[in-house]
C-alpha positions as CSV (number, residue, x, y, z in Angstrom):
1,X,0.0,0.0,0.0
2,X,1.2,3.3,-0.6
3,X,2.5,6.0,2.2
4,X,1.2,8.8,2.2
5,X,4.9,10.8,1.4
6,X,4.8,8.5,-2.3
7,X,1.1,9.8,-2.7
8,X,2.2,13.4,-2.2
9,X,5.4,12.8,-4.7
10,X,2.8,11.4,-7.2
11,X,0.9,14.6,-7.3
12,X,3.4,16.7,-7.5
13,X,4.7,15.1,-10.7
14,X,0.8,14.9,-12.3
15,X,0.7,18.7,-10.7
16,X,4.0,19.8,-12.9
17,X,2.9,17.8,-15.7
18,X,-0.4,19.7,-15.8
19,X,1.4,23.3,-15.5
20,X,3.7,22.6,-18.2
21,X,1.0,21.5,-20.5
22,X,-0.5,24.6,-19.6
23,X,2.1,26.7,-19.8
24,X,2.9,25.3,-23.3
25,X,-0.8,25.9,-24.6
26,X,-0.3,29.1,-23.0
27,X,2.8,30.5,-24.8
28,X,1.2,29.2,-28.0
29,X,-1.7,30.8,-27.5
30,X,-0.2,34.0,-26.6
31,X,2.8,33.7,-29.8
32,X,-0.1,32.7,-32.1
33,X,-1.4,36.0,-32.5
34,X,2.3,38.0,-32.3
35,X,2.8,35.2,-35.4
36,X,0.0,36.1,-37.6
37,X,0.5,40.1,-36.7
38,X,4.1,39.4,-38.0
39,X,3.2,37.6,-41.1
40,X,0.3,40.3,-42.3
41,X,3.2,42.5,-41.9
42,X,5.1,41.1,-44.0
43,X,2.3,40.0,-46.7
44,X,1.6,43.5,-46.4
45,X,4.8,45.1,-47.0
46,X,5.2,42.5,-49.8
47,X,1.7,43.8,-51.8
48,X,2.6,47.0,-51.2
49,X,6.2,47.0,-53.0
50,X,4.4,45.2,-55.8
51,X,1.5,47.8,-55.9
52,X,4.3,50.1,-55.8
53,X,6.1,48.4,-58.6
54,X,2.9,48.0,-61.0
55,X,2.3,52.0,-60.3
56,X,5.5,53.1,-61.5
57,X,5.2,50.9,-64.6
58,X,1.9,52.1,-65.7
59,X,3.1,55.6,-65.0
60,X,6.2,54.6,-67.5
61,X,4.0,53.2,-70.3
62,X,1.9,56.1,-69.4
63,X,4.6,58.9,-70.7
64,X,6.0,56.6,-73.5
65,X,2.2,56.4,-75.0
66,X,3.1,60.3,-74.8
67,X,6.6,60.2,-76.4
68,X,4.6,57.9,-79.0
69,X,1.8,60.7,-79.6
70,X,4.5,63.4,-79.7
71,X,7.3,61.1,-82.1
72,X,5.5,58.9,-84.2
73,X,3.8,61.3,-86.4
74,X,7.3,63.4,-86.8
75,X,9.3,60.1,-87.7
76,X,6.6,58.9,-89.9
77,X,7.2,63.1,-91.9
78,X,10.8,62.7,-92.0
79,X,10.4,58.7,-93.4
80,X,8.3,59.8,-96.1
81,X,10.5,62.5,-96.8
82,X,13.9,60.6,-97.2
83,X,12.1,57.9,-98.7
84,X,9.5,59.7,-101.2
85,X,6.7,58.0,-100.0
86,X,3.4,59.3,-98.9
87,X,2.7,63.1,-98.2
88,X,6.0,64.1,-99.1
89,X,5.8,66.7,-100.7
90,X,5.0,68.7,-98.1
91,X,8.0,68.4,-96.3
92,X,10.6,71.2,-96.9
93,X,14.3,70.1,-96.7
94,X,14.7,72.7,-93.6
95,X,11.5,71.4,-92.4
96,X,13.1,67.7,-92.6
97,X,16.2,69.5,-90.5
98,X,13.6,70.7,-87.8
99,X,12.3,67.5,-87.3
100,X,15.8,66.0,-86.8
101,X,16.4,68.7,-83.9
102,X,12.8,68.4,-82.5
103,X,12.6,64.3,-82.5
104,X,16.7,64.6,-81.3
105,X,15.6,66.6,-78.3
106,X,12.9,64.6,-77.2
107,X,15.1,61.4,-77.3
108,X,17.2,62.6,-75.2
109,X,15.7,64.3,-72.9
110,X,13.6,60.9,-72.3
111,X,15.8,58.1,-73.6
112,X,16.7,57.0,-70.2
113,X,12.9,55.8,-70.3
114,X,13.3,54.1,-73.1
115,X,15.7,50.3,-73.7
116,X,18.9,50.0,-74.9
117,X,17.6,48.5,-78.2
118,X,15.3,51.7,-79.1
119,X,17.9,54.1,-78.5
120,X,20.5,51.7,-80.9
121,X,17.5,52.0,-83.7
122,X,16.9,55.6,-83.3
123,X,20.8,56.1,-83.4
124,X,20.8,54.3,-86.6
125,X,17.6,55.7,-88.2
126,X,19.3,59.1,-88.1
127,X,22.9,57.8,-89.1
128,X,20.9,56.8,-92.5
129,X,19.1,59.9,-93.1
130,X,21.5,62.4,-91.5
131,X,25.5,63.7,-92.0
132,X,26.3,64.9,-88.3
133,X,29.1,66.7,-87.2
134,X,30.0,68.9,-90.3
135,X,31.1,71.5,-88.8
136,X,31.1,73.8,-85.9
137,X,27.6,75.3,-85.3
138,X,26.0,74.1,-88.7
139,X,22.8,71.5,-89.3
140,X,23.3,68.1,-89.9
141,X,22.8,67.8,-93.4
142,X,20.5,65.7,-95.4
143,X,21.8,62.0,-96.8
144,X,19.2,61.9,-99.7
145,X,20.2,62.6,-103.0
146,X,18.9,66.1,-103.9
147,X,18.5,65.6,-107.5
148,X,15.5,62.9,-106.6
149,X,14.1,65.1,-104.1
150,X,14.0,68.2,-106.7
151,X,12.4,65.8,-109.3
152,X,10.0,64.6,-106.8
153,X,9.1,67.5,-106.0
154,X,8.4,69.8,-109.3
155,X,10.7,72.6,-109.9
156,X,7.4,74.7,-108.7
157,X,8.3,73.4,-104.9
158,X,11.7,73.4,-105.3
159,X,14.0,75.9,-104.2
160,X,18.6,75.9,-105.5
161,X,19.5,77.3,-102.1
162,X,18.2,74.0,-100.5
163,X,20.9,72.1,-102.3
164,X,23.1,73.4,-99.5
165,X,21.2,71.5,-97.3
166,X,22.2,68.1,-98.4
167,X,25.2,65.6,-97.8
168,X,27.5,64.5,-100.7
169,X,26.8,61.1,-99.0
170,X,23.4,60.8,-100.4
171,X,23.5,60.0,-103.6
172,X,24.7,56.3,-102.0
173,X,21.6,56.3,-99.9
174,X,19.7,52.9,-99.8
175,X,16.2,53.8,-99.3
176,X,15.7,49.5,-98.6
177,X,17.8,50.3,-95.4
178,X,16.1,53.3,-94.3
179,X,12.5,51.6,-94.8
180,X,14.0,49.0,-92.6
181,X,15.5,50.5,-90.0
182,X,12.2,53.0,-89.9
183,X,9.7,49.7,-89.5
184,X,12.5,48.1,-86.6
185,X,12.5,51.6,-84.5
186,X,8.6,52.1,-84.9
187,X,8.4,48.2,-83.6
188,X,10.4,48.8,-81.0
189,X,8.4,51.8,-80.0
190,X,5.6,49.5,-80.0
191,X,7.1,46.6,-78.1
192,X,8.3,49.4,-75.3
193,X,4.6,49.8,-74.7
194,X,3.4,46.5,-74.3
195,X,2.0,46.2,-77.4
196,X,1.7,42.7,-78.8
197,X,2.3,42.3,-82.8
198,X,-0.4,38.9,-82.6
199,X,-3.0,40.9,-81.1
């Protein structure tokens, strides 16, 4: 039979047994919620960033859709005026010099917005329809052959003091490389705003 001191020992171990059970469910009970704060936190902090993320894209696709609006339509002039194509005829030789400076300007004020591979085709558009770097404070001169332009263009529109206007280099121009490297930047410009060719 037992004595009464082995009784007492057994309820002490059932009596520690008990607390630490409690204990446990207590600390778990208490960490659960501290957990589940902590973890919305960080879910939260997560969203946000991406929220954040998406924001600053749309507001970059947001301003190239404006570079498009302002750029397009001058590329598209000065593409039908090196290549005769279109409404050229309307499109002066200085006027095709002004577009140069206005489209240059608004590349680089913006091209940081823009990828490596639209600044390379808009580099190279102009290389093909522009001689830079002739001289200290003069235009960059026209590489189109000025003989076509004046034919194209009826002796009416035409005027001789234009001819200064023009590179020796363009009676080589290739118009087959300037339509090409006009149709890669203006796909580019397309692909920098999301814009799917399947669609």
């Amino acid at each position: 039979m037992p004595t009464l001191s082995s009784q007492c020992d057994d309820r002490e171990v059932v009596g520690s047994t008990w607390n630490s059970l409690e204990v446990a469910k207590l600390a778990v009970a208490l960490l659960t919620p501290l957990l589940l704060v902590g973890l919305g936190l960080i879910i939260n902090r997560a969203a946000r960033r991406v929220e954040d993320a998406q924001w600053a894209n749309r507001k970059l696709i947001e301003r190239r859709l404006e570079l498009y609006d302002e750029m397009a339509p001058m590329l598209n002039d000065l593409y039908c005026f090196v290549a005769l194509v279109g409404d050229f005829r309307r499109i002066e030789p200085p006027r095709a010099i002004e577009l140069k400076r206005q489209l240059d300007r608004l590349f680089h004020v913006n091209m940081f917005l823009f990828s490596d591979a639209f600044a390379r085709r808009y580099q190279a558009l102009m290389q093909l329809c522009f001689e830079t770097f002739v001289g200290s404070g003069a235009d960059a001169r026209l590489r189109v052959d000025p003989q076509d332009q004046e034919a194209e263009m009826g002796i009416d529109l035409w005027c001789a003091n234009w001819r200064d206007l023009f590179s020796p280099e363009g009676r080589r121009m290739d118009r087959g490389r300037i339509k090409d490297a006009y149709a890669e930047l203006m796909q580019t410009f397309a692909d920098e705003l999301g814009v799917d060719e399947n669609q």
